[in-house]
C-alpha positions as CSV (number, residue, x, y, z in Angstrom):
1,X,4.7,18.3,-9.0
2,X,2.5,20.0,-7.3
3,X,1.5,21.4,-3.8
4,X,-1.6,22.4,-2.9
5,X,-3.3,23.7,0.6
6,X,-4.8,21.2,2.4
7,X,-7.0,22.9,5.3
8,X,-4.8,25.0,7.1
9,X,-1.8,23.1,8.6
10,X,-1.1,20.6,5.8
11,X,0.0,20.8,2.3
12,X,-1.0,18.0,-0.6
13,X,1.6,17.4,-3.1
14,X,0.5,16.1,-5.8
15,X,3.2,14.2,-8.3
16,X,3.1,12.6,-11.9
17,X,4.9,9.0,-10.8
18,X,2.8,6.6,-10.0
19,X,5.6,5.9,-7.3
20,X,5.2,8.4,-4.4
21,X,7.8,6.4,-2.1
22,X,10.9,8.2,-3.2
23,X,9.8,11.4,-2.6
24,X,7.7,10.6,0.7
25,X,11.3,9.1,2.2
26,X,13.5,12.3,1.1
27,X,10.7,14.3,3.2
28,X,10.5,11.7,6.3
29,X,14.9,11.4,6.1
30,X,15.1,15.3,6.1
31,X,13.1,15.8,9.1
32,X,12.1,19.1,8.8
33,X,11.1,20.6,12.1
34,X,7.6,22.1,10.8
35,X,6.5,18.2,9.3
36,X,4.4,16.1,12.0
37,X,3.1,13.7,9.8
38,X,3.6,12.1,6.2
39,X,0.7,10.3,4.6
40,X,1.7,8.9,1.4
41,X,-0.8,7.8,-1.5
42,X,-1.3,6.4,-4.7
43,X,0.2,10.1,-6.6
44,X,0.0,12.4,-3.3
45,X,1.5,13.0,-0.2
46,X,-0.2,14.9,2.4
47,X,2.3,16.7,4.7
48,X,1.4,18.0,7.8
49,X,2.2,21.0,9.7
50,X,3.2,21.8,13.0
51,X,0.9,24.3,14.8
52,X,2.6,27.5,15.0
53,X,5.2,26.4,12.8
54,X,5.7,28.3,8.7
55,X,3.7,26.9,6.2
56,X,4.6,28.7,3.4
57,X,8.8,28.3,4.2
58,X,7.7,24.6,3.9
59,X,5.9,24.7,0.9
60,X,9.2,26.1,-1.0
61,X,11.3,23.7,0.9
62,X,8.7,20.6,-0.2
63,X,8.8,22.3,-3.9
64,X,12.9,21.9,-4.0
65,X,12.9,18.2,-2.4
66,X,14.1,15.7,-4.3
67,X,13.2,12.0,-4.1
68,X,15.2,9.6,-2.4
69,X,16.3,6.2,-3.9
70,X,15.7,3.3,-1.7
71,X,18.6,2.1,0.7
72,X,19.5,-1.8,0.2
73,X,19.0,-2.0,3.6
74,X,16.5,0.0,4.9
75,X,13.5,-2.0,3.5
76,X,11.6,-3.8,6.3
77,X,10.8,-7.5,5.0
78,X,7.4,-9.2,6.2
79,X,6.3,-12.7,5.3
80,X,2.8,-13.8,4.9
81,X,1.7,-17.2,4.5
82,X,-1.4,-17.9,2.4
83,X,-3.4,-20.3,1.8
84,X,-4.6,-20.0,-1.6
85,X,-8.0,-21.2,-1.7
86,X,-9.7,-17.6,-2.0
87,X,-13.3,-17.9,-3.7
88,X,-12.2,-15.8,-7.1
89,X,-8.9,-17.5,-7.8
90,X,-10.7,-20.3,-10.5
91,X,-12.5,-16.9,-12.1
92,X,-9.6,-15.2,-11.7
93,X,-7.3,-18.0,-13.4
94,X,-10.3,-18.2,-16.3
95,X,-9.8,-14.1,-17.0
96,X,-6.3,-14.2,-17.2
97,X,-5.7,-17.2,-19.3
98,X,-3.7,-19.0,-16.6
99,X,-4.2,-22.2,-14.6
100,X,-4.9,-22.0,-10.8
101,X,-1.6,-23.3,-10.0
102,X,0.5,-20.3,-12.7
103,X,-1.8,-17.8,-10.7
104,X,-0.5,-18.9,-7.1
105,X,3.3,-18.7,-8.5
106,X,2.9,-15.6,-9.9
107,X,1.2,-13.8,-7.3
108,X,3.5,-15.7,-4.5
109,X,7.1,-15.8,-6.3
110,X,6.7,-11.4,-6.6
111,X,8.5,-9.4,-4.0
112,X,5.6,-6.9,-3.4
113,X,6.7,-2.6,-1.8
114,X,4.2,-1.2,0.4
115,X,3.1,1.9,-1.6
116,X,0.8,3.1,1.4
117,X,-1.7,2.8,3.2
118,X,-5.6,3.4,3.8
119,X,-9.6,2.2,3.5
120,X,-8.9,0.7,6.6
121,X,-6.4,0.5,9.6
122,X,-3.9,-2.2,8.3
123,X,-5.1,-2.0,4.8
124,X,-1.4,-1.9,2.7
125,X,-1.6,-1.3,-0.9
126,X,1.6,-3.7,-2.4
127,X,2.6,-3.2,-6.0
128,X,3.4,-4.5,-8.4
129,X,1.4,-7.4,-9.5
130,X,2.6,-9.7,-12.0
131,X,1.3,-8.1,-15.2
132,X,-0.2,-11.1,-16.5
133,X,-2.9,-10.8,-12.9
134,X,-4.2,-7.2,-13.6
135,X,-7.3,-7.2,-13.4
136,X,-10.6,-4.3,-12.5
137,X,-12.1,-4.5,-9.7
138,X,-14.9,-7.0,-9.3
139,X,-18.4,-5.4,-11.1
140,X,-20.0,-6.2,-7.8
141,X,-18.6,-5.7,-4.6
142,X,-19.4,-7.9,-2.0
143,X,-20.7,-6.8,1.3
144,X,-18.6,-8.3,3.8
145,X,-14.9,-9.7,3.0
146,X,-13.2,-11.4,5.9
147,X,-10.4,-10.5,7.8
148,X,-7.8,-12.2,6.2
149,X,-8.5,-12.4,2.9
150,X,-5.5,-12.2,0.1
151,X,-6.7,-10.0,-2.4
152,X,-5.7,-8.4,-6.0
153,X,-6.9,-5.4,-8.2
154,X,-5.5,-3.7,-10.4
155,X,-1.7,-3.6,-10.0
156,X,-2.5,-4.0,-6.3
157,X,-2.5,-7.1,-4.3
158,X,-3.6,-6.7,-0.1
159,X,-4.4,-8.4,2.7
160,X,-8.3,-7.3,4.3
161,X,-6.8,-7.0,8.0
162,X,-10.8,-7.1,9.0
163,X,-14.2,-7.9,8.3
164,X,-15.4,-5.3,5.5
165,X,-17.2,-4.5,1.9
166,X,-14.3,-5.1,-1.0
167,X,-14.6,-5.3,-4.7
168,X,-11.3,-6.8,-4.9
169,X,-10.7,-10.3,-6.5
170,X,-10.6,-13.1,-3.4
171,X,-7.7,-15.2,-4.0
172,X,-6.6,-16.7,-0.2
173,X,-6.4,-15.9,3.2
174,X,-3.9,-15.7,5.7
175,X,-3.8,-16.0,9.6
176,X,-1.5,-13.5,9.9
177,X,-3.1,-10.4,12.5
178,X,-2.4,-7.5,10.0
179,X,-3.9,-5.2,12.6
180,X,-3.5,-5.2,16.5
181,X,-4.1,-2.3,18.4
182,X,-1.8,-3.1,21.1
183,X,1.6,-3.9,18.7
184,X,3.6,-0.8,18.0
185,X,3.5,-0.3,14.9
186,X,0.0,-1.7,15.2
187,X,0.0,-2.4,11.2
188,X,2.1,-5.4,10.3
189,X,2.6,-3.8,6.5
190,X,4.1,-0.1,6.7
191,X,5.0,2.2,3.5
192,X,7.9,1.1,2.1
193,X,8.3,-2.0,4.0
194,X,8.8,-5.2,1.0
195,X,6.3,-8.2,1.9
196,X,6.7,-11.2,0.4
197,X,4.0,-14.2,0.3
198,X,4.4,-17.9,1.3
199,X,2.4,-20.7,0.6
200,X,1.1,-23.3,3.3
C-alpha cells in the first residue's frame, strides 16, 4: 500500500489487489470525521479531506486500516434485463470459441460486484467476467455507443448509461435508465452493490 498526496485536501492510496472494495468499505464503515468523500478505482482509492480538518493524522490512520470483508447482507442487489442482440456478440462468440447462445449464459448466469465507478455518470465497472469472455478492448473504438448498450472488456462487463465513444465489445442493450438525475442515488449501479443480468 501506498498513500500518496493528491492536491491538497485528498490522499490517493494506492494498493497491490486488484480488489479495492475491501479496503474502500473499512474506510467508508469507520467514518472518520476528516473523510468527505471516497472514490474507489480499479487499484486506488482517492480519499478526501475535510477543509480545515488533519491531513497527515489521516494519512497514518488510512496507512493502519485494514480491509473489511463483505457483509452477507449488506450487498445491494440490481437486476438488469438484456436483450442480447448487441452488434459484437457473433465476433465476440467467434474469438472466444463459443456459440452465441454459451456467450449469453455465461455472461447472464455470473453474479457481477460493482468495483467502481467512472468515464461517465452511471458508468459501473462489474467484475468478474467469465474467464472464458476476456477479451481487449476493440482495436477501433466506435464513435458513438448508445445508451443502453451491454458491454464487456477485459474482466469488465457495463452498461453505457448514455450516448458516448466506447471500445468495448457490444453484446446487448437494456432499457434499464442507469442514470437519472432526479433519483437519489442517481446511478442505478453503486460500488459494491452485486448486479445480476436477466434475459428478455
Amino acid at each position: 500500500m501506498r498513500v500518496l498526496p493528491y492536491g491538497p485536501l485528498a490522499w490517493l492510496v494506492e494498493l497491490d489487489e486488484d480488489d479495492v472494495a475491501p479496503y474502500a468499505r473499512a474506510i467508508e464503515r469507520a467514518r472518520h470525521p476528516a473523510v468527505s468523500e471516497i472514490v474507489p478505482g480499479a487499484r486506488t482509492v482517492l480519499v478526501q479531506v475535510h477543509r480545515g480538518a488533519e491531513r497527515d493524522d489521516l494519512r497514518r490512520w488510512l496507512e493502519h486500516l485494514r480491509p473489511e470483508p463483505p457483509s452477507a447482507t449488506a450487498a445491494v442487489t440490481v437486476e438488469i434485463p438484456v436483450r442480447y442482440d448487441g452488434p459484437d456478440l457473433v465476433d465476440v462468440a467467434a474469438a472466444t470459441g463459443l456459440d452465441v447462445d454459451e456467450v449469453i449464459t455465461r455472461h447472464h448466469t455470473a453474479t457481477y460486484t460493482c468495483a467502481f465507478c467512472g468515464f461517465s455518470p452511471g458508468f459501473g465497472y462489474l467484475r468478474e467476467v467469465d474467464p472464458a469472455l476476456v477479451l481487449p478492448r476493440r482495436a477501433t473504438p466506435r464513435i458513438r455507443v448508445p445508451a443502453g448498450a451491454v458491454a464487456i472488456a477485459d474482466r469488465y462487463t457495463a452498461v453505457y448509461p448514455s450516448a458516448s465513444p466506447g471500445g468495448w465489445h457490444l453484446i446487448g442493450h437494456t432499457d434499464a435508465p442507469l442514470w437519472d438525475p432526479h433519483r437519489d442515488p442517481p446511478a442505478l449501479i453503486q460500488p459494491g452493490c452485486t448486479v445480476r443480468f436477466v434475459p428478455t
